[in-house]
C-alpha positions in Angstrom: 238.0 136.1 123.8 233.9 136.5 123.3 232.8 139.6 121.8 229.9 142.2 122.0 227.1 140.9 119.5 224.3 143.0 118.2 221.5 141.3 117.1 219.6 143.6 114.4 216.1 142.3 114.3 214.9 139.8 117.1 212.3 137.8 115.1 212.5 133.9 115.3 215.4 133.5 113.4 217.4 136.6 116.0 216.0 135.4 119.2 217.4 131.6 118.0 220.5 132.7 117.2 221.0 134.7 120.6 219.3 131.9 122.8 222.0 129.2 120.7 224.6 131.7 121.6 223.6 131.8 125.5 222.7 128.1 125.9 226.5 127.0 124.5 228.1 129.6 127.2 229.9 130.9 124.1 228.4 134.5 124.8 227.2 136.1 128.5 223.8 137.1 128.2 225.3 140.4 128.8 227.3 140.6 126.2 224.4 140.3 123.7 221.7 143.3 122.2 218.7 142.2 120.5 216.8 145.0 118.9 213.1 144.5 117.6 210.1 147.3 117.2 207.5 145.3 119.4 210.1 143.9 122.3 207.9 141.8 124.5 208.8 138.4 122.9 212.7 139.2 123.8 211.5 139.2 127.5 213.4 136.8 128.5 216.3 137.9 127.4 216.1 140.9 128.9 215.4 139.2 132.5 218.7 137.3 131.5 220.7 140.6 131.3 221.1 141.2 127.4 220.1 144.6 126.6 217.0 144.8 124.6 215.2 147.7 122.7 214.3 149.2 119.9 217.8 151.6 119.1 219.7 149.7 116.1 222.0 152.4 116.6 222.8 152.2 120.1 223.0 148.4 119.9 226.1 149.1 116.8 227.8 151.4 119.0 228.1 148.7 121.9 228.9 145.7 119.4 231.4 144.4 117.7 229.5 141.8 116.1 226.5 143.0 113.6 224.2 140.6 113.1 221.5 141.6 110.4 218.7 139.5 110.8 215.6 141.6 109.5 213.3 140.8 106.3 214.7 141.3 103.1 212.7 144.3 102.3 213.8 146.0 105.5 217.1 145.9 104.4 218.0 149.1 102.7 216.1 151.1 105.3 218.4 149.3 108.0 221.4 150.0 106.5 220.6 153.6 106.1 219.9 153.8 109.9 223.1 152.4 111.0 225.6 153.1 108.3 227.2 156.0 110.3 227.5 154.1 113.1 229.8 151.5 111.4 233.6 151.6 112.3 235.8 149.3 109.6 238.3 149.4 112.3 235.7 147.7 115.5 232.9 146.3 113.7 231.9 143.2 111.1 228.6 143.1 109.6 226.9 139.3 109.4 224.3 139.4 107.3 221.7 136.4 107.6 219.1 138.4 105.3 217.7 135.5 102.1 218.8 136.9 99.0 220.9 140.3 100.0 224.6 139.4 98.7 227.5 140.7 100.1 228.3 143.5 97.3 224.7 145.0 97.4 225.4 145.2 101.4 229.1 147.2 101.6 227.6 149.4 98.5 224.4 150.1 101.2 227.0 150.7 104.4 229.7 152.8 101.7 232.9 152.7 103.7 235.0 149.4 103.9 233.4 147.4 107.0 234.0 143.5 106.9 230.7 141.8 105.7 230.2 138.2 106.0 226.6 136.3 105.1 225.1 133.2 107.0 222.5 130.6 105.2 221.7 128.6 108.4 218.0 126.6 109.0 214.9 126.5 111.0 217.4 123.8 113.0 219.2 126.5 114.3 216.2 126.9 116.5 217.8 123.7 118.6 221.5 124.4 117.7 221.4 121.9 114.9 221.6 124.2 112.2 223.6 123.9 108.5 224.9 127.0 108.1 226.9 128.1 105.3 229.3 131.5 105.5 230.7 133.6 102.7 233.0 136.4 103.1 234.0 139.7 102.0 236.9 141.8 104.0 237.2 139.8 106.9 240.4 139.1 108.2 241.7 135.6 109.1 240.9 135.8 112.8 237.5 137.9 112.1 236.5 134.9 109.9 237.6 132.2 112.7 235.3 134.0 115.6 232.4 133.9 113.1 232.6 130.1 112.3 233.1 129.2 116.2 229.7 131.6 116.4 227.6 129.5 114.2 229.7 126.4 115.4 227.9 127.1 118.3 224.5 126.8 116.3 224.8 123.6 114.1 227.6 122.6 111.6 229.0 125.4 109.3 230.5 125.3 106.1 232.7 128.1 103.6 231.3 128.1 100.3 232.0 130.5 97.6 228.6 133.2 97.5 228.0 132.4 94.2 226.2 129.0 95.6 224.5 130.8 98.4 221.2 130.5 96.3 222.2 126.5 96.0 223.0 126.6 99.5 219.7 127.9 100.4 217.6 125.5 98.6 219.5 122.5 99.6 220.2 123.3 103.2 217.1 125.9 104.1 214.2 124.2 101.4 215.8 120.4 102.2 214.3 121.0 105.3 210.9 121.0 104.0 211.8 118.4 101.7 212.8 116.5 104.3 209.9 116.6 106.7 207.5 115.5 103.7 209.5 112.4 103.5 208.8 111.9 107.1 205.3 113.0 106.7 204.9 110.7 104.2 206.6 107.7 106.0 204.3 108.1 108.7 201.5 107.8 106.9 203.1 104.7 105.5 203.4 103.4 109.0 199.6 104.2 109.3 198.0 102.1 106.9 200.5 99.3 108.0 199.3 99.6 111.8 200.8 102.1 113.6 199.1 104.9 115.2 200.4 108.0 114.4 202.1 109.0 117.4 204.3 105.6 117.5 204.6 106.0 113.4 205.9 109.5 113.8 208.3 108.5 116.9 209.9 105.8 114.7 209.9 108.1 111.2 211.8 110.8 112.9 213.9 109.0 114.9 215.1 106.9 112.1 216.0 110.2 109.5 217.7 111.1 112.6 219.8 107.9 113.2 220.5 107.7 109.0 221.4 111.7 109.3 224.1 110.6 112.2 225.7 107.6 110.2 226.6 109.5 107.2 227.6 112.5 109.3 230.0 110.2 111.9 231.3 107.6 109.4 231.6 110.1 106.9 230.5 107.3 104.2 227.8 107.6 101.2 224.4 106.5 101.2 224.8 103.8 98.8 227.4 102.2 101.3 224.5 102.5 104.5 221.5 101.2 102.2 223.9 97.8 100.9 223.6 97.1 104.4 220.4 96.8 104.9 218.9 95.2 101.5 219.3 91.4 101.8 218.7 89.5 98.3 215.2 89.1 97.8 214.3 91.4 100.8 211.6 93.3 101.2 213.6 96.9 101.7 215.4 96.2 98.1 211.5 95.4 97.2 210.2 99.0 98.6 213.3 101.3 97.6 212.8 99.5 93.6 209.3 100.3 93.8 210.1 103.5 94.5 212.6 103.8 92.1 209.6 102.6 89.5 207.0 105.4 90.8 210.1 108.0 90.1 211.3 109.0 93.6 214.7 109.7 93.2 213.9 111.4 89.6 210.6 113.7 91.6 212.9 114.3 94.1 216.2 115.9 92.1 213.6 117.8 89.9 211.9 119.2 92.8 215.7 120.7 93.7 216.3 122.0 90.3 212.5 123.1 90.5 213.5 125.5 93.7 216.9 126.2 92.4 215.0 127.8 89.1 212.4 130.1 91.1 215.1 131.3 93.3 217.4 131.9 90.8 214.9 133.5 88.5 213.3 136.4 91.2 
């Protein structure tokens, strides 16, 4: 049975996860409220039949589901607005906000509403999204609906909160990490003859097809890349050389690297 979802904060990362939630048919446009100070980028939405203003409060009272997708520094004031709003008994709070955990949100609210926080990715723009959920308070059927929610959006996995901060850097940052590789490839497939349209077409497509293997066949890398480098080949020449110019080593230590400033602020 779908549920009333309030979207608190229609940025790009709101108006994604409402337009996710519409495109899968897992929500009516009318059972969705996007809220956002300057509203004319949620037009659409509104010609869909959501209901779209600027009233965080109105759009708790007709919810069920809270989604809290505002900057981090807009938190507090948020939570303030809408705290006497919140029912334990009707609503659940899903926090999507980098670097708010779950304790510093029910101290903000003050009365015992279920809380649950969401890491997904700029993917989620295209419902291909790694999202990772903690919880806090949620019963067992609360906590189903909000996985088939971001289900909708990507892949989702439970971890424990105390790796949200890992989470973020390896599923949020990899992105980045993951389009200089492919940046880089392309320019690769450059100076080797490509022009840069065809070079990109076959970069992307290719992280893409690697991505898929692991993800279907559920099998390590090193299993995929035996199968490709033949004794005295030339991809067992590139990936060594590589290996020499320190790409796996610049590439964990650019991790730990993100891991340290995230951890540290």
């Amino acid at each position: 049975m779908s549920k009333k979802i309030a979207i608190i904060g229609g940025g790009n990362l709101g108006a994604s996860i409402a337009e996710g939630l519409i495109q899968s048919e897992f929500s009516r446009p009318v059972e969705i409220s996007i809220t956002r100070r300057n509203l004319s980028p949620l037009s659409r939405f509104a010609e869909q039949g959501s209901m779209v203003h600027s009233d965080n409060k109105k759009a708790v009272k007709t919810a069920e589901i809270i989604i809290l997708a505002v900057k981090p520094y807009n938190f507090a004031d948020i939570i303030n607005e809408i705290k006497a709003t919140l029912d334990p008994k009707k609503h659940v709070v899903v926090s999507v906000i980098t670097g708010v955990w779950i304790e510093q949100i029910q101290k903000a609210i003050g009365k015992p509403v279920p809380v649950s926080r969401a890491m997904p990715n700029t993917a989620i723009a295209i419902q291909q999204s790694m999202t990772c959920l903690a919880h806090a308070g949620a019963s067992e059927s609360q906590i189903n609906y909000i996985h088939q929610l971001f289900d909708q959006l990507g892949k989702t996995i439970m971890i424990d909160e105390k790796l949200m901060d890992a989470a973020t850097i390896l599923g949020a940052c990899g992105t980045a990490y993951a389009m200089r590789y492919i940046r880089a490839n392309i320019q690769g497939g450059i100076e080797i003859g490509f022009d840069v349209n065809t070079a990109a077409l076959i970069a992307a497509q290719t992280v893409k097809g690697a991505a898929q293997l692991l993800l279907e066949k559920n099998t390590h890398p090193e299993h995929e890349i035996d199968k490709v480098t033949t004794p005295k080949g030339c991809t067992i020449a590139g990936l060594n050389e590589m290996e020499h110019q320190g790409f796996s080593s610049s590439l964990i230590r650019g991790v730990v690297a993100s891991y340290k400033k995230i951890a540290k602020d």
